[in-house]
N, C-alpha and C positions, 0 to 999 in steps of 0.2 A: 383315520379319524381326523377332520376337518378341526381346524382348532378355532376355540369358543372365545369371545372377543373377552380382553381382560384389562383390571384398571390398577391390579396391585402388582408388587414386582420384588423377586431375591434378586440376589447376585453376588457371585461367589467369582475369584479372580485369583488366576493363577499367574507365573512369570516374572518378568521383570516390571521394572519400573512405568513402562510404557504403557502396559496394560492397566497398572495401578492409575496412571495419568487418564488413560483412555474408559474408564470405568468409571470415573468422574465425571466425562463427557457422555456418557452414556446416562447419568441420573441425571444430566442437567437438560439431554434431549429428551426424556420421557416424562419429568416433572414438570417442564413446561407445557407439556400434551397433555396435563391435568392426571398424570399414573404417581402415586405413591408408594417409597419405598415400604417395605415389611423384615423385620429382623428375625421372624423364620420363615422357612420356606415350606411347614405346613400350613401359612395363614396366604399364601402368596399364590396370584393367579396367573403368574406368569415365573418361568423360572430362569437365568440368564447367567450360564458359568463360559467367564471369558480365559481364553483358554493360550498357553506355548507350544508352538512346532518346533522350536529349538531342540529339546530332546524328547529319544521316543516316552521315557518315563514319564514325563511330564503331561504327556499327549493322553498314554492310556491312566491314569490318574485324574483327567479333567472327565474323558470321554464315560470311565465308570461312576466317578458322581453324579453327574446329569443322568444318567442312566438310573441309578439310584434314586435322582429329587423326582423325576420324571414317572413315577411309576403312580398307578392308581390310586386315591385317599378315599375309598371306600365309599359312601354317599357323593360327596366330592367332585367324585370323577377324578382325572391326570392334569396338571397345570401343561400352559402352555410352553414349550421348551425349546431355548435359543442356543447355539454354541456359537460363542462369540469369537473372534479375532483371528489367532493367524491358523488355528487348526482350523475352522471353517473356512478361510481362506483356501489353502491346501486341501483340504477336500472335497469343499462344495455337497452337490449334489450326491457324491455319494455316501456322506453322512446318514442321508436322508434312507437312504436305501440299504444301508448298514442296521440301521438302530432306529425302527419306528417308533420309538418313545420318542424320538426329535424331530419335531416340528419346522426348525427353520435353523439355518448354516447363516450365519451374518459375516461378511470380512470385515477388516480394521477402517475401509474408506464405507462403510456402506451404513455405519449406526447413526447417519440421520433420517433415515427410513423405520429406522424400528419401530416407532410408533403405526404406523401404517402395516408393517410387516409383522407385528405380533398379533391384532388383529385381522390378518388374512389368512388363507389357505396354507398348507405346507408347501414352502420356497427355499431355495438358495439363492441366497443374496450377496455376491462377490462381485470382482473385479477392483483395477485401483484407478484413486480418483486425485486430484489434483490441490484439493481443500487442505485447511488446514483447521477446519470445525470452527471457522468463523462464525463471530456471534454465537455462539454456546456461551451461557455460562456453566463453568462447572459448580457438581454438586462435589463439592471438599469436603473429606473426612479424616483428613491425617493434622490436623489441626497439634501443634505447632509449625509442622513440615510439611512443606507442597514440591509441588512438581509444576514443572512449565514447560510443555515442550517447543522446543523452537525449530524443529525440522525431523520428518517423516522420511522413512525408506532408507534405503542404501544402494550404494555402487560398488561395492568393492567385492562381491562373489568371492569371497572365501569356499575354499573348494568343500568344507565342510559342511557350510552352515544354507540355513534352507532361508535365512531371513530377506532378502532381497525379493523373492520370488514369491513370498506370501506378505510381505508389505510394499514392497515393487519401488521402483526407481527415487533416489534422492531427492528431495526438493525442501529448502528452505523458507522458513516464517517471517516474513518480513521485521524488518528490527521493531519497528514503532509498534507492533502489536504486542513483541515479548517485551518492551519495555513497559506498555502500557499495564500489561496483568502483574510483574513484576511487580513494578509501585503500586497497583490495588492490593495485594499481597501483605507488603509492607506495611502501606498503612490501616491492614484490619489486623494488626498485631503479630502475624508470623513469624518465626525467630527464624524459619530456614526456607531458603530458596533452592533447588537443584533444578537445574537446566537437562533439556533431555533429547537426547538424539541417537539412533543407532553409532554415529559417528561424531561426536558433536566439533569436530579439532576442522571439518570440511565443512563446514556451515558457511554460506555465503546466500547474500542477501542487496543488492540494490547497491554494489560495490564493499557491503561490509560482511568483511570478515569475523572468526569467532576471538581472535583479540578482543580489535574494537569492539564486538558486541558484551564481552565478557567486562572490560572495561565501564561501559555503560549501565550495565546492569549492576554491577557496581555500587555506581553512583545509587541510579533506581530504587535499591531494596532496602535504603535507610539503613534501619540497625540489625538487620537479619545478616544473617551468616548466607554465603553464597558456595554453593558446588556445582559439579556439572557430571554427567557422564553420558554415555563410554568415552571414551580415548581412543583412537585405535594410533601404537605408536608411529608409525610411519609419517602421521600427519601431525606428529607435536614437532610445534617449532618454539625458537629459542624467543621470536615477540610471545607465543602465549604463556610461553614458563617466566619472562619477563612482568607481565600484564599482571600476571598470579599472585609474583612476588611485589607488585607494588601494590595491590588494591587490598586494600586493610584488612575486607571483611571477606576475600575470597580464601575459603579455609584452606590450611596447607595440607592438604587429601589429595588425593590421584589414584583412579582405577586405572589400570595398565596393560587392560590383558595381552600377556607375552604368549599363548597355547603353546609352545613349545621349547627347549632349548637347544636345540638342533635343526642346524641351517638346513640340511635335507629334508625336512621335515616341515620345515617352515616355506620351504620351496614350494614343498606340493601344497600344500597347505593356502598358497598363494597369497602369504601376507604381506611381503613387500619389505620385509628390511630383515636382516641376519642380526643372530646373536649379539655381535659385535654391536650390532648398530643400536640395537636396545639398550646394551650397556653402556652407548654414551649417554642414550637420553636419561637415564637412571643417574647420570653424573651429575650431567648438564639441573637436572631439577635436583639434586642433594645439594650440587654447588649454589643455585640461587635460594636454596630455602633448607638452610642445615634444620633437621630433623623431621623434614614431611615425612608422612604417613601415606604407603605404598601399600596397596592391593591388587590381585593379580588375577586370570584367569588361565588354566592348563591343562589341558585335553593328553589322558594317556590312551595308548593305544592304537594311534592311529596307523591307517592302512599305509603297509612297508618301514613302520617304527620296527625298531634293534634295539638289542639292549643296553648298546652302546650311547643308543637317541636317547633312551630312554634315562641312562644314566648321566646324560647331558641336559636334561629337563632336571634333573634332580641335584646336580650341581649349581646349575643357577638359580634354585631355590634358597642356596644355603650362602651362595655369593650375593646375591642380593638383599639377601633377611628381608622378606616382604612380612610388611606388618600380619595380613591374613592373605588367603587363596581361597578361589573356590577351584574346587578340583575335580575332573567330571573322566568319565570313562568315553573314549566316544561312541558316538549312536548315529548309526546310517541313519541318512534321511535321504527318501526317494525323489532324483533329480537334480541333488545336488552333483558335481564333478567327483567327489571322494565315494560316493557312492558305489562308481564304478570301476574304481583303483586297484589294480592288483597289492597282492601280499596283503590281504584282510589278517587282521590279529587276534586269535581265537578270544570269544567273551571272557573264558575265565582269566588268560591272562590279561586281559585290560584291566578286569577288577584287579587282579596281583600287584600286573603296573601301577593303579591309583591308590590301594592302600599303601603302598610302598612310599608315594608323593605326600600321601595325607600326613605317616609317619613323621617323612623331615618335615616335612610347614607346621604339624599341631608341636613337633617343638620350638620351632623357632616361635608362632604366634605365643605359647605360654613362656618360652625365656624373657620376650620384649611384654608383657602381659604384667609378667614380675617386678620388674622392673622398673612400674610407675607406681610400686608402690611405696607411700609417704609424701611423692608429686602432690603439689597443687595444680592443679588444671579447671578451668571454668567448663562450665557443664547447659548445655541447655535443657529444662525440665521440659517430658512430651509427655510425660501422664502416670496413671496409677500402672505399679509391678501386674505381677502375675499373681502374687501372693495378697492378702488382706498384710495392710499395712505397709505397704512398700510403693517409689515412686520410684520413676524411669525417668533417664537423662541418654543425652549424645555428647561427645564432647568434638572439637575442632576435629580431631581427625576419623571422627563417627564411630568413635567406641562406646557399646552401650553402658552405661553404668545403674546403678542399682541404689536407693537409699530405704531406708528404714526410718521410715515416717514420710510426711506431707513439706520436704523444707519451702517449697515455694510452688505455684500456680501454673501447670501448662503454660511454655509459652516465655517465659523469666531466664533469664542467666544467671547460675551462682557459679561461685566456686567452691570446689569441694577438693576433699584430700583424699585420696585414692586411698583404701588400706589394703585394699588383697584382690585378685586378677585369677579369672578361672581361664584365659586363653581372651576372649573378643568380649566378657562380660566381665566388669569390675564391681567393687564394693567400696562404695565413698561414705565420707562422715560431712555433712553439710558447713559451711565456715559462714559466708556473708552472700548475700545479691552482689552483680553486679550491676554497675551503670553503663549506658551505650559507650563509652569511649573505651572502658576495660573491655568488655566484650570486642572489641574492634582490635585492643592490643592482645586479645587474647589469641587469635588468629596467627601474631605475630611469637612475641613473647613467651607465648608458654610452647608452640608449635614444637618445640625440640622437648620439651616436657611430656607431650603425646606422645611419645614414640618409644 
C-alpha cells in the first residue's frame, strides 16, 4: 500500500534523553512544512514512534506499538507509519519487509527529509550525516526543562553497546550555536538547561573543550540550573570537576555509568579505566563538592561475568552509596564485539544477577531517600502530579518531589521541606519562593542537604 500524503502527525518516543531532544527537532521540521501536531493518534494522519536500539526490550516495545497505531481505522484507512531513530537506523530496509504496516524506517541524521518522506512511497531512509539540525527550531514540550544537544555520535565502541554504529562517528556543535540556544532558553524563562551528548566529557569544538564550554554555558543560562549528560568516566578530568565546583548554577549531579565492578569485565567491556580508577574519580568529585548526587549505570550478566564479578559489581554498589542506578540485564545486540564473546550467561541468570543488584541499590537509594527527611532543599516546580491536586518539582540533585497543592507556577524555584522519601520520589511541604541568587546558592549550600 502506497502511502497517502498527510498533514497531521503523533509521535510517541522512546529512550534516552537524545531522542526526547531529537523529537523536538522533528516537530520543529514538520511544523515548519505547514503538518500539525494531534494529541491522539486516532485523529492523526501520519504516525511517528521514535524508537532505542540500546536494548532488545526497548526495540520490541517501540516495534509493537507502531504495529499497534498502524493498523486500519476502519473508513479511515491505516495512517502513515514512521520508525524513527536508531532502530531504523539498525535496520533499515528491513523493517520495511518485516512489518508492512510500516511505511518508512527514518535514521537519526536523516529527519530533515521527513517531510518529503512521509509524503512518498514506502522507503528507508538512513545513513549518517555530518549536521547538527542547523536552523531547526525546536518544537519544546518539556517546559520548565530543556535539553540542548551539543554533540552527536560516538567513539568509544563499547563492546556492548550498538550506539556508535546506529548514530555513527563523534562530532561536536560548535560552542556559539550551544551558547546561542542556551541564552534563548534562558531568557524565555526555563529553570533548567541539560546538555547532551553520547559522551559529553570528549566534546571538543574549534579548540574548546567541555570545561570551557561548560563554563560558558554557565554564564549563558542566567538563572536556570545547568546539567549535562553522560559522563563516561575515563574522560572526567579534574578541570571539569573543577569548572562544576565553581560555576554556581551548575547542579552538584553526576551520572557516572560505571557497568561493572570488575576489572575483567570491564576489560572486555572495553571501557578504559579499572575499578580503582573509578574510585578515584568518585573521590576526586566528593572531595571538590562534599555531598554531590551520584547516579550510576550496571549491566549484569555479561558474557564471561562469575559470580565472583558479579559480587564485585555489588560491592561497589554499597562502597560508593550511589544516590540511585539504573540496572539492566544485558541484551545481545547484533554487530556489536560482545555479541560474539564466549561464556554467554544463561537469561535467567542475568535476571538473578540484577534482581540481586536491584536488591542492594533500592536499599541504599531508600536509606539516603530517608534521610532528607525534615531537609530544606529548593525545588524547581515542572508541573501538575499524577494525581488531581498535586504539583511536581526537581531539586539540585534531580530528585523528583511531590506537593499537595499548586505552591507556585511551572518554571519558579521554592523551597520546600522534605517530609517523607519513597526511594527517588519525595513528599515536601511548600515554605517560600526563591529569588535568582538563593537558587544559584542552592546549587551550592544545600547540595549536601540532597544527598
Amino acid at each position: 500500500m502506497e502511502a497517502v500524503p498527510a498533514r497531521s502527525y503523533w509521535m510517541e518516543v522512546y529512550g534516552c534523553q537524545m531522542n526526547v531532544s531529537d523529537s523536538e527537532n522533528i516537530s520543529g521540521i514538520l511544523e515548519a512544512a505547514g503538518w500539525s501536531r494531534v494529541e491522539d493518534p486516532d485523529e492523526a494522519d501520519a504516525i511517528l514512534v521514535v524508537t532505542c536500539a540500546v536494548r532488545e526490550h526497548a526495540e520490541i516495545r517501540a516495534l509493537g506499538r507502531i504495529t499497534q497505531l498502524g493498523a486500519s481505522r476502519g473508513g479511515r484507512g491505516r495512517p502513515v507509519t514512521a520508525v524513527c531513530g536508531c532502530v531504523a537506523e539498525e535496520h533499515g530496509s528491513a523493517l520495511l519487509e518485516r512489518f508492512p504496516v510500516i511505511d518508512h524506517a527514518v535514521g537519526p541524521d536523516r529527519y530533515l527529509d521527513l517531510p518529503e518522506i512521509l509524503e512518498g512511497g514506502r522507503s528507508a531512509s538512513i545513513g549518517h550525516g555530518d549536521h547538527h539540525y542547523e536552523g531547526v527550531v525546536p518544537v519544546r514540550r518539556t517546559f520548565p526543562r530543556s535539553f540542548v544537544t551539543i554533540m552527536r555520535g560516538c567513539d568509544n565502541f563499547c563492546s556492548y553497546c550498538i550506539v556508535p554504529y546506529v548514530r555513527g562517528r563523534e562530532r561536536s556543535r560548535p560552542a556559539g550555536e550551544v551558547l546561542a540556544e542556551v541564552a534563548s532558553l534562558a531568557s524565555s524563562g526555563y529553570g533548567e538547561i541539560t546538555l547532551l551528548g553520547q559522551n559529553v566529557n570528549s566534546y571538543s569544538s574549534g579548540g574548546t573543550g567541555f570545561p570551557e564550554l561548560l563554563g560558558r554555558v554557565s554564564g549563558a543560562a542566567g538563572g536556570a540550573w545547568v546539567r549535562f549528560v553522560t559522563s563516561h568516566p575515563r574522560d572526567l578530568t579534574r578541570g571539569l570537576v573543577e569548572t562544576m565546583a565553581s560555576c554556581r548554577n551548575v547542579c552538584r549531579m553526576l551520572h557516572l555509568p560505571v557497568q561493572s565492578g570488575s576489572d575483567s569485565v570491564l576489560a572486555a567491556m572495553n571501557r578504559g579505566y579499572t575499578r580503582g580508577a573509578y574510585l578515584a574519580k568518585v573521590r576526586m568529585l566528593r572531595e571538590a563538592m562534599p555531598g554531590i548526587v551520584l547516579s550510576t549505570d550496571m549491566i549484569a550478566g555479561f558474557p564471561g561475568e562469575t559470580e565472583g564479578d558479579l559480587e564485585e559489581s555489588a560491592a561497589l554498589l554499597e562502597e560508593v552509596g550511589f544516590d540511585y542506578a539504573f540496572l539492566f540485564r544485558y541484551s545481545e545486540r547484533k554487530g556489536t564485539a560482545a555479541a560474539a564473546m564466549d561464556g554467554p550467561v544463561p537469561v535467567r541468570t542475568r535476571l538473578e544477577r540484577l534482581h540481586r543488584l536491584q536488591d542492594i541499590q533500592g536499599a541504599v537509594t531508600r536509606r539516603l531517600s530517608a534521610g532528607l527527611a525534615g531537609r530544606l532543599v529548593p525545588v524547581l516546580v515542572t508541573g501538575p502530579g499524577s494525581r488531581p491536586g498535586q504539583t511536581l518539582g526537581r531539586t539540585a540533585g534531580n530528585r523528583a518531589v511531590v506537593f499537595e497543592g499548586t505552591p507556585a507556577p511551572a518554571g519558579r524555584f521554592v523551597l520546600a521541606e522534605i517530609e517523607s522519601g519513597d526511594g527517588w520520589t519525595h513528599f515536601a511541604r511548600f515554605e517560600r519562593e526563591l529569588g535568582v541568587s538563593e537558587r544559584f546558592e542552592a546549587c551550592e549550600a544545600w547540595a549536601g542537604a540532597d544527598r
